[in-house]
N, C-alpha and C positions, 0 to 999 in steps of 0.2 A: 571219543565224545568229550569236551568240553566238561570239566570239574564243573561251570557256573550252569550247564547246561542238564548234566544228570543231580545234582542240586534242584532247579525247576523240576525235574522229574517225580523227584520222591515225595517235595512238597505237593505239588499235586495227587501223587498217590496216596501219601498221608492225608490232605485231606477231604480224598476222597473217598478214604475206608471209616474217615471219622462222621463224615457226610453220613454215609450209607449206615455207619452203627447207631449216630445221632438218629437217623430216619425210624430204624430198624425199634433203637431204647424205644423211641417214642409212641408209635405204634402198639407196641410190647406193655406198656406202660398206660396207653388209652384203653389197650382191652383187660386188664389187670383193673382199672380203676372201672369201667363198666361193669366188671366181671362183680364188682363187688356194692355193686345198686342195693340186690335184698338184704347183705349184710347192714347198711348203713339203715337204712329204714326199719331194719328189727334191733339197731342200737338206739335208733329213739326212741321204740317202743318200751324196749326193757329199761333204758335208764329215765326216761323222764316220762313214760307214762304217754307218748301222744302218739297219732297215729300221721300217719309220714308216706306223702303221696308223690312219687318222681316221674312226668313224663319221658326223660333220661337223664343220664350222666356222662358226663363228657371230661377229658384230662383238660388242665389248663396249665399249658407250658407257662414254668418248669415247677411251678411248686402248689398248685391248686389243682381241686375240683370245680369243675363246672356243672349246676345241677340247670334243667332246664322244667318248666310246668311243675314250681314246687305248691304241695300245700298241704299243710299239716292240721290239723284237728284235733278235738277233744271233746269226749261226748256226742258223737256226728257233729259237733259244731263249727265250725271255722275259726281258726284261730289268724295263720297268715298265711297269704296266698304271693305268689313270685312269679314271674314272666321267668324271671332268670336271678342264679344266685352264683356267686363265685366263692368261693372260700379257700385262701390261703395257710399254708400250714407250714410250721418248723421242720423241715425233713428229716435232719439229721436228731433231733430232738424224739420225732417219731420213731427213727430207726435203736436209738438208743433204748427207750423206754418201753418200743416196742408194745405199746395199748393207746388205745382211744381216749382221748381228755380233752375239754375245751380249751383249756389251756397251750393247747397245740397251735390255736388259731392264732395266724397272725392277722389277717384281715378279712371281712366279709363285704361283699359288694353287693349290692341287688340291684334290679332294673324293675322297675313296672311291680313295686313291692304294694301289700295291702296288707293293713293291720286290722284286725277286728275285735275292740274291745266292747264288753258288755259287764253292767253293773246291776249286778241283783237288787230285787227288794229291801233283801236284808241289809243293802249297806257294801257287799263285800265285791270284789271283780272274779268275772270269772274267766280265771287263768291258773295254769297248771303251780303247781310249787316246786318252780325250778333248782334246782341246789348243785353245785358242782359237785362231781362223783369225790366220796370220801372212802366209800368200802372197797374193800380189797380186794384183787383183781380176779375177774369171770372170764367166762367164754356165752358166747353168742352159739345158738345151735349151729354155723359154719367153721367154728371154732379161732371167731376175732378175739382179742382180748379187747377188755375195756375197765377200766378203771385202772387199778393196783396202783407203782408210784406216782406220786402228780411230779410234771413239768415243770421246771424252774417259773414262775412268776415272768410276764414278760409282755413289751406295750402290745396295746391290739386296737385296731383304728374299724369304722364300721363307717363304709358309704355308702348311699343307698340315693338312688334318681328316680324319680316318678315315685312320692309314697303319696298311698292314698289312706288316710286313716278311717275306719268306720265305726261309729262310740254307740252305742244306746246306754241311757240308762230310764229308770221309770220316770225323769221327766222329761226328757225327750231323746231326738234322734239327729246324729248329726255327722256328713260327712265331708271332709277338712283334705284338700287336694296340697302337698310341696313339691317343689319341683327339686329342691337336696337338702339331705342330713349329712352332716358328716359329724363325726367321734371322734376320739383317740382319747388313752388312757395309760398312764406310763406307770405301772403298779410299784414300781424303785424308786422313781422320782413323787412319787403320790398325785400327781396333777393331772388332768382331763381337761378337755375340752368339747364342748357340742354347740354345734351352730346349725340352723335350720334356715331356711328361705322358701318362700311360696310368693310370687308376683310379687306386692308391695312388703310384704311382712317378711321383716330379717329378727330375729332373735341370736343372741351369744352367750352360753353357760363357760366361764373357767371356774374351776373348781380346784380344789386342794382338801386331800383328806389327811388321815393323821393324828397327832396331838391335837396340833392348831387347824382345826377346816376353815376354810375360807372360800364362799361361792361369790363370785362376781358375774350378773347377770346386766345386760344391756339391750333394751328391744325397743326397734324401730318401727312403728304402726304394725304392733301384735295383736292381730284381730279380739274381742272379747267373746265370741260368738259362742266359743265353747262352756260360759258360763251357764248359758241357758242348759245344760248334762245334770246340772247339779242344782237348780233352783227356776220355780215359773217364773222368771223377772215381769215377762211381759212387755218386756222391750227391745225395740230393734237393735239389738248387740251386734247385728251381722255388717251396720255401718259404723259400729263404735271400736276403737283402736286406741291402743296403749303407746306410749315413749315414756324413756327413762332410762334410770338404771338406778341398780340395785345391789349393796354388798351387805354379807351376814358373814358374822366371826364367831367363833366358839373355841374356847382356850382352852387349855389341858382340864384344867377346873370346873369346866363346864356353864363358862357362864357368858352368853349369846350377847352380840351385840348389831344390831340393825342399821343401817341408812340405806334411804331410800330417796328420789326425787322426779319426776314425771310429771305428765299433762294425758288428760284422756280425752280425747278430741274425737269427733264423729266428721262423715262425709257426707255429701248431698244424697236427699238432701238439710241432714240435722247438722250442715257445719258449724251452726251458731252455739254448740254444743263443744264448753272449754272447758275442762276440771283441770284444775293445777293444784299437785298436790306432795308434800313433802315428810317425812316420816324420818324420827331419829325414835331406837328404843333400845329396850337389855330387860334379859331375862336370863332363865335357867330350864333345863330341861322343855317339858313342851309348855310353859307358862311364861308368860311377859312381866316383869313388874313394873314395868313403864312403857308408853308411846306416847310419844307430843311431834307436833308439827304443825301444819297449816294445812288450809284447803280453800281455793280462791275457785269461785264462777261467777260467771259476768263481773270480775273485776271488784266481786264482794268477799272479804277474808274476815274466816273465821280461824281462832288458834285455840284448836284442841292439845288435852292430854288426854292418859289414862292412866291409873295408879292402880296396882293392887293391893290390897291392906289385908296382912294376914292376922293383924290380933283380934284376938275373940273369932267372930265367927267372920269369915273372909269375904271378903266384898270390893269389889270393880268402884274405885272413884271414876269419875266421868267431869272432865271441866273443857267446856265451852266461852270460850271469849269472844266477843263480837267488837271488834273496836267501831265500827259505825256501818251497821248490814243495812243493805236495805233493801226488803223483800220484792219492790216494783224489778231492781232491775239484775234480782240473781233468778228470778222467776222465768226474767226477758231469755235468758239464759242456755232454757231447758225446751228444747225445739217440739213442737206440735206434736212428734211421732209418739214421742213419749208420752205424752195426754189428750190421746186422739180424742177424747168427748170433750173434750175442753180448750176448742182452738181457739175461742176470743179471751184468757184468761189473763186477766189485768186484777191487780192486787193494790195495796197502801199499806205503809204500816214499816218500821223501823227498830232496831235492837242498836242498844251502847251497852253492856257489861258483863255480866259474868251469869252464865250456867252449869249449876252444878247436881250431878246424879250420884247417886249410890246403888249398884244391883247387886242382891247377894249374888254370890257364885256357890252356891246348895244350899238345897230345895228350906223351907216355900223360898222361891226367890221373888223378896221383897226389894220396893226401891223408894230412893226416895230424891224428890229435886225442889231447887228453889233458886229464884232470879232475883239479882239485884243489879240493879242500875236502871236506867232509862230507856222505855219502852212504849212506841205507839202501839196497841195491838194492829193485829195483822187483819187487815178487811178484803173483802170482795168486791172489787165494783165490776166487772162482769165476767158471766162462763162463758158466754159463746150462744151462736142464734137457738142452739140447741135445746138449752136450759135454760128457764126464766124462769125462779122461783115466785114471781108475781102472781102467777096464771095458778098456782098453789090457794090461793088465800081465798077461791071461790070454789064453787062446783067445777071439777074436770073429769076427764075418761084416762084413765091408766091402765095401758093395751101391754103388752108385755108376753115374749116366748117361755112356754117350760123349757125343761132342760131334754123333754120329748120331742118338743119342734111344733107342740102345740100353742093356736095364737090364743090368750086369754084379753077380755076387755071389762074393768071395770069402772063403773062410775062413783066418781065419790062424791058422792055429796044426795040431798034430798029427794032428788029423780029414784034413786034407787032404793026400792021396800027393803034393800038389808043393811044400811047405810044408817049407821049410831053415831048420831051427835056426840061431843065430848059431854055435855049437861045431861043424857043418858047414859052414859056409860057407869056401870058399879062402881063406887071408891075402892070397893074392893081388888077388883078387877086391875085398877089403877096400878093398887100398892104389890098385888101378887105378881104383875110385869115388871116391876122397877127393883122389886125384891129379886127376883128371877132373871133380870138383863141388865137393870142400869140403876145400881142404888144411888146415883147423885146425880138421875135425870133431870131434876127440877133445879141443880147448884151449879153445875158445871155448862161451859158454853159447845158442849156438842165433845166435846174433845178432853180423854182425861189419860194429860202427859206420862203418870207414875203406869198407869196402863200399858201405854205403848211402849214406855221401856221393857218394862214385862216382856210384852209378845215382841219385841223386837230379839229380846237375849232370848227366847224356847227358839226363835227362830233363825238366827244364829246360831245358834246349838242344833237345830233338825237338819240345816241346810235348805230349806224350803220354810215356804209361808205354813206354819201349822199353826197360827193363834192369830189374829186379827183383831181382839183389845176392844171389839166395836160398841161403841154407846147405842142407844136405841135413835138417836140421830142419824149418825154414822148408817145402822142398819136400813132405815130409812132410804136415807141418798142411794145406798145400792140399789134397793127393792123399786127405786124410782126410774135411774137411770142406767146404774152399769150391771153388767153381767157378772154372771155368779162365781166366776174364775179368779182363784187365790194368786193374785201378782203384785208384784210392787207398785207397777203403772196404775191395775185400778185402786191401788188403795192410795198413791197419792191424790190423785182423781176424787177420790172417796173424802180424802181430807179439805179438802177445798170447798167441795159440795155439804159437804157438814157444815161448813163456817157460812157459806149463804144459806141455809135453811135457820140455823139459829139466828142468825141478821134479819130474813125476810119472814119468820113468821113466830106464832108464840108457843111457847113450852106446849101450850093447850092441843094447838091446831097440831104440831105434831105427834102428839100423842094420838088423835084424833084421827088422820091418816094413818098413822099405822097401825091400828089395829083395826083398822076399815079396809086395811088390802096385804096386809101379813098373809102366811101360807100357815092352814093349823092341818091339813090333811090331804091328799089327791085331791083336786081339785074343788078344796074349800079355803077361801079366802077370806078373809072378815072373822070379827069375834060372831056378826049373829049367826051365819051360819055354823061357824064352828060350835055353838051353843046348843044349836039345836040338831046337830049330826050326832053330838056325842051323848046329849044330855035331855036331848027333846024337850030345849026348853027355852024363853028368850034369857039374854046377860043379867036381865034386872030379879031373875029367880035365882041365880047362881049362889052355891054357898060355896066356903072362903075354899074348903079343900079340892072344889070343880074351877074355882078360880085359880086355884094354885097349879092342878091340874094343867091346863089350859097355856098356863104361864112356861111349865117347867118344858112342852115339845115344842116351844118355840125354835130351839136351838135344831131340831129335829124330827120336823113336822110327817115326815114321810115314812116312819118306821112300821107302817102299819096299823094305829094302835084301830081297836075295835070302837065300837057304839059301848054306851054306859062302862069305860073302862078299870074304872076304879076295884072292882074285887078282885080285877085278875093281875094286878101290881105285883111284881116282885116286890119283895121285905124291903129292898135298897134305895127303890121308887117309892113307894110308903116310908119311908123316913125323912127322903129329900123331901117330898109333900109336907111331911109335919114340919121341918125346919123352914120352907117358905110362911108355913102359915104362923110360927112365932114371929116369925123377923116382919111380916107385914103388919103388924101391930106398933111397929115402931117409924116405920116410916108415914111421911107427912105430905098431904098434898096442898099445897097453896093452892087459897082462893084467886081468880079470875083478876 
């Protein structure tokens, strides 16, 4: 036989004994890694607390597991659910250290992944507190090890197709479909990357940790939809999208530095919907002491800053420059969706100079603002077929849902026996609402600015609308037109409606409605009846402290209070009553 011939021979037989061992490891090695399913599921329970569900486990030539119908929980709750997950691991790193560590992983893969997060009341998520094993090394009752020395540090990449995310928190519910993530994280070189895509929306995190951090963020129509998790905006965020990008520095030192530049643009159909906006800032720790930039819609720029001023007692400067705004056409701007009660809304009115605020940053947080330069104010010439505050300045019927789903209908004006003239109404009466709701009813044009910074910054600070600043105007236009639902959308809505009701009618007339269709109990409306449910009596019997009374559940009409309520007051409610009734002594009601 032929040297070149028994040559082909051996190579074949070699490798075909390597074939059959390769076959044989492999085999050896799938039922090795099946064989040890309840091991792996009683290592997530011991070390991180969660409960770990595997329809199987499968080998994944030559250095992974393949798990199939994963889903893990906490609390019976769901945490994340998987079609399929692969995970890759350092072998010989394994074989060395011989225990279980995350740090083993060199990659994770999933298919048809779903994440389920959920935000408490209190503010907090609820999610396990994961921590990389640090104690010293166990056994599993099969006698795995796990923890003891950790694994050299080493990159570890995470891709994952089909995730679907599902978020509640208590102001809403929301779930967010991508079609890939991808990770990587080089723990030596300190850098990472994360990129995400779902149909139009691409996002890019590079990141650097270390001395020096540095994230560089870039995202191409990133839906905003997910704001609504965290505040009732009340607007269709689910057509509004983000561009731009984004870098943040932070130096051994610890002192942050920002740029930022973008446009938030909406789709049909609120395309006419441009924010362009630019942000340079520096700070320390979780605090800013500066942001300035621009903000342009409809072609109208405004140039903000913000300062924070630590001496004495610390406070948020606030400066607005308007080089030549002009409200007709940043209004044209802000597409219908956003002010659905208000499609026909055409305005006038102009700013040229500088606005400046102050809000303390702790408590009482006072503020304070003032305008110099050149200014038309800002008018209404019309809201839409909806609203005609004309039809106000006579007798009308004001129909209107509880929050029951009950239709209520009242008429205001003389048709109806419980229907009080403002020239009936008690002065008293007058000054114990003004005292109690709007001490500069009679000064102010519906709208009082130092207010709304106020409840701008508690609401800023809540994450949601908790303060609403509202004048007895203001309280008004809701009570008239929008619904009772704390959002951004009705309260611009709200601002608008204010400013035609002081234009179309007088101080008088709206005092006059609304305490002619206010809500003072279950289904009592109007000061007479509320006069006479609680006190059995008409308004013009009333004394100051059934006035003040009267005045103070305005805010909270629905608490249940009784008939003749006054003996059964707490101490704290009897105090407030006595400080309405000094302070309504000072206030003043202008004649007609």
């Amino acid at each position: 036989m032929p040297p070149t011939t028994r040559l082909r021979i051996a190579v074949i037989v070699f490798l075909s004994l390597f074939l059959v061992v390769l076959t044989a490891s492999y085999f050896f090695v799938r039922q090795q890694v099946r064989n040890r399913q309840p091991r792996l599921v009683e290592y997530v329970r011991l070390q991180f607390g969660l409960d770990c569900e595997l329809a199987d486990l499968d080998y994944a030539f030559p250095d992974g597991i393949r798990v199939f119908g994963l889903r893990i929980t906490m609390a019976n709750r769901p945490l994340l659910e998987a079609a399929e997950a692969t995970f890759r691991i350092r072998v010989f790193s394994y074989l060395r250290h011989r225990s279980l560590h995350p740090r083993l992983l060199k990659s994770v893969g999933f298919q048809g992944l779903k994440i389920h997060l959920r935000r408490l009341p209190s503010g907090e998520w609820f999610l396990p507190a994961l921590t990389v094993p640090s104690r010293g090394a166990g056994k599993t009752a099969d006698g795995e090890t796990f923890g003891g020395d950790r694994p050299k540090e080493a990159p570890i990449g995470i891709s994952i197709r089909d995730l679907e995310l599902d978020i509640a928190t208590p102001q809403a519910t929301l779930k967010r479909n991508y079609e890939e993530l991808e990770a990587h994280y080089d723990p030596g070189a300190q850098t990472g990357r994360l990129s995400l895509r779902g149909g139009a929306e691409q996002m890019a995190v590079d990141f650097r940790t270390g001395p020096e951090r540095r994230i560089v963020i870039k995202a191409d129509a990133l839906g905003l939809q997910p704001l609504l998790l965290f505040t009732s905006a009340g607007l269709p965020l689910d057509r509004v999208f983000l561009r731009g990008n984004a870098e943040i520095r932070e130096s051994p030192a610890g002192e942050i530095v920002l740029r930022a530049a973008g446009e938030v643009f909406a789709r049909a159909p609120d395309e006419s919907l441009n924010v362009r906006l630019t942000m340079e800032g520096r700070g320390s720790g979780a605090s800013w002491d500066e942001l300035r930039g621009e903000m342009t819609i409809g072609g109208e720029k405004v140039i903000y800053s913000c300062r924070t001023v630590r001496e004495g007692k610390p406070v948020v400067g606030i400066t607005l420059r308007f080089p030549d705004f002009s409200f007709p056409r940043a209004i044209a701007a802000i597409p219908v969706s956003f002010r659905p009660h208000l499609p026909g809304l055409q305005v006038t009115g102009h700013l040229r100079g500088v606005f400046a605020a102050t809000v303390a940053v702790t408590p009482p947080y006072r503020t304070t603002s003032s305008f110099t330069g050149e200014a038309r104010p800002l008018r209404v010439l019309a809201l839409g077929p909806r609203i005609r505050i004309t039809e106000l300045r006579q007798s009308f019927r004001h129909t209107f849902r509880t929050e029951e789903g009950k239709t209520v209908s009242i008429i205001v004006g003389p048709e109806n026996p419980d229907f009080l003239p403002y020239a009936a109404i008690p002065p008293r009466m007058i000054r114990a609402v003004i005292t109690a709701e709007d001490g500069g009813f009679f000064r102010h044009r519906g709208i009082r600015v130092n207010q709304l910074l106020e409840a701008a910054a508690d609401n800023l600070r809540a994450g949601r609308v908790v303060r609403g600043a509202s004048t007895i105007t203001m309280q008004l236009a809701k009570n008239l037109y929008l619904s009772r639902e704390r959002t951004f959308s009705r309260k611009f809505e709200e601002l608008f409606i204010t400013l035609a009701l002081e234009q179309g009618l007088s101080k008088q007339r709206i005092m006059e409605i609304y305490l002619n269709i206010i809500e003072w109990g279950e289904g009592i409306y109007g000061l007479v009846p509320a006069a006479r449910h609680y006190f059995g009596k008409p308004p013009g019997e009333l004394t100051d402290r059934e006035c003040a009374f009267l005045a103070s559940i305005i805010a909270r009409p629905t608490d249940g209070w009784p008939e003749d309520p006054l003996p059964g007051l707490s101490a704290g409610w009897q105090q407030y009553l006595e400080l309405i009734v000094r302070k309504m002594a000072e206030k003043e009601i202008p004649t007609e």
